[in-house]
C-alpha positions in Angstrom: -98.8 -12.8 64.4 -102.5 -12.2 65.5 -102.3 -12.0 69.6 -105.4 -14.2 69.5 -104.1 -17.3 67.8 -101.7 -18.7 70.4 -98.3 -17.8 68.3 -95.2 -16.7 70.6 -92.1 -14.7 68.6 -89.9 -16.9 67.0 -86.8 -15.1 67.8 -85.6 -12.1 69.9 -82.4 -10.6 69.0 -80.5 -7.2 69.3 -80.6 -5.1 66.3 -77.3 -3.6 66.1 -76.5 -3.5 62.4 -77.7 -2.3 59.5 -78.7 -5.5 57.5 -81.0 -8.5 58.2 -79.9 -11.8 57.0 -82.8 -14.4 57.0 -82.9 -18.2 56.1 -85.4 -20.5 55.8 -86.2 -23.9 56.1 -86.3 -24.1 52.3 -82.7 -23.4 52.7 -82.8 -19.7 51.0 -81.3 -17.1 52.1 -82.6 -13.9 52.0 -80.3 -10.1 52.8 -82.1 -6.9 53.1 -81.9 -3.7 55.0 -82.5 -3.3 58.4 -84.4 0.2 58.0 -87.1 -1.5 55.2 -88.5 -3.2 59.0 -91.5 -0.8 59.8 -92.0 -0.1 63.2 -95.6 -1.3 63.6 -98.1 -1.5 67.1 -97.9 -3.6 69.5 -99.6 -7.2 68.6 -98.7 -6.6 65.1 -96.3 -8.9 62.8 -94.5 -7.6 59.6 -93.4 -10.6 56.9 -89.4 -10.7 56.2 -89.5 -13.7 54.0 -91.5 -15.3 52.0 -92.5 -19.3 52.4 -94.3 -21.4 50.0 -93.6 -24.2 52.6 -91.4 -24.2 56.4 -91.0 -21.1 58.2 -88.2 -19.2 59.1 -84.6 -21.3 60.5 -82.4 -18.6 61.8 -82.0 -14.9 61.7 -79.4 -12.3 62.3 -78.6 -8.7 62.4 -75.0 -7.5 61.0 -73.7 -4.6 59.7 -73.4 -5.1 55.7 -69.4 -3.2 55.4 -68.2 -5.9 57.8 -70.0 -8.9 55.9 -71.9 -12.0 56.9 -70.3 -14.2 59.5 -71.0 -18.1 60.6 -69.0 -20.8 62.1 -67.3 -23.3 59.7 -65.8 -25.9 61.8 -63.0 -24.3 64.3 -62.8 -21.1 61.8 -64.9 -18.3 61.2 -66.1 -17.7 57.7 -67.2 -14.4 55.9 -69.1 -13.1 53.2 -68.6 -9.8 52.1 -70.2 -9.8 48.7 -73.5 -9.7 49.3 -74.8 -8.9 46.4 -76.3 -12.2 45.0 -78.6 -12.4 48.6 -79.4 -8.7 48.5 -83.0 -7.8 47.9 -86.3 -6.4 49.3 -88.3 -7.5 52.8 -90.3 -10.0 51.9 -89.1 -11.4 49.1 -87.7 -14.8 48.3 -84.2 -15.4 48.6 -81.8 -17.5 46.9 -79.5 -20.2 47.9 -76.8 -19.7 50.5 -73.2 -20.0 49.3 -72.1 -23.8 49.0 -70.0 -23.4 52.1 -72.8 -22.4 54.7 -73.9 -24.9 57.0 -76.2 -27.5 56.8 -78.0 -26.9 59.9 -79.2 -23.5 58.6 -78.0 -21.8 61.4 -75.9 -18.3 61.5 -74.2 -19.4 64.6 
């Protein structure tokens, strides 16, 4: 985001892992590696998904051998095959699996 326009930082998280996952408000979701994030200036943004419309809904920071975890009523669910979400920063995504929330939110 450019310094100048206003924009604050959507979220703020700890990075302990070694994947991103990312899902929009277009409802696709979107794993990549943690170590494709360049480290970049101060002031400086780097894209992690890509819109056509919406932004960004929720984000978080796993480690990939231990899967993808969310809430599902009183239980926990998790993914561990990854593979059909798996791609580059930056890229699209595809639809999460049929039993992830609504609310588009990891937690």
């Amino acid at each position: 985001l450019d310094p100048g326009d206003g924009d604050k930082a959507a979220f703020c998280l700890p990075a302990e892992g070694d994947a991103v996952a990312i899902i929009g408000d277009n409802r696709k979701l979107l794993v990549f590696m943690a170590e494709e994030i360049p480290t970049m200036t101060r002031g400086r943004g780097v894209m992690l998904q890509k819109y056509r419309d919406g932004g960004i809904a929720d984000i978080k920071v796993f480690t990939l051998a231990e899967g993808l975890s969310w809430p599902l009523g009183d239980r926990t669910r998790t993914e561990l095959d990854l593979t059909p979400w798996l791609g580059k920063r930056a890229s699209v995504g595809r639809l999460p699996p049929t039993v992830f929330p609504r609310s588009n939110r990891f937690s």
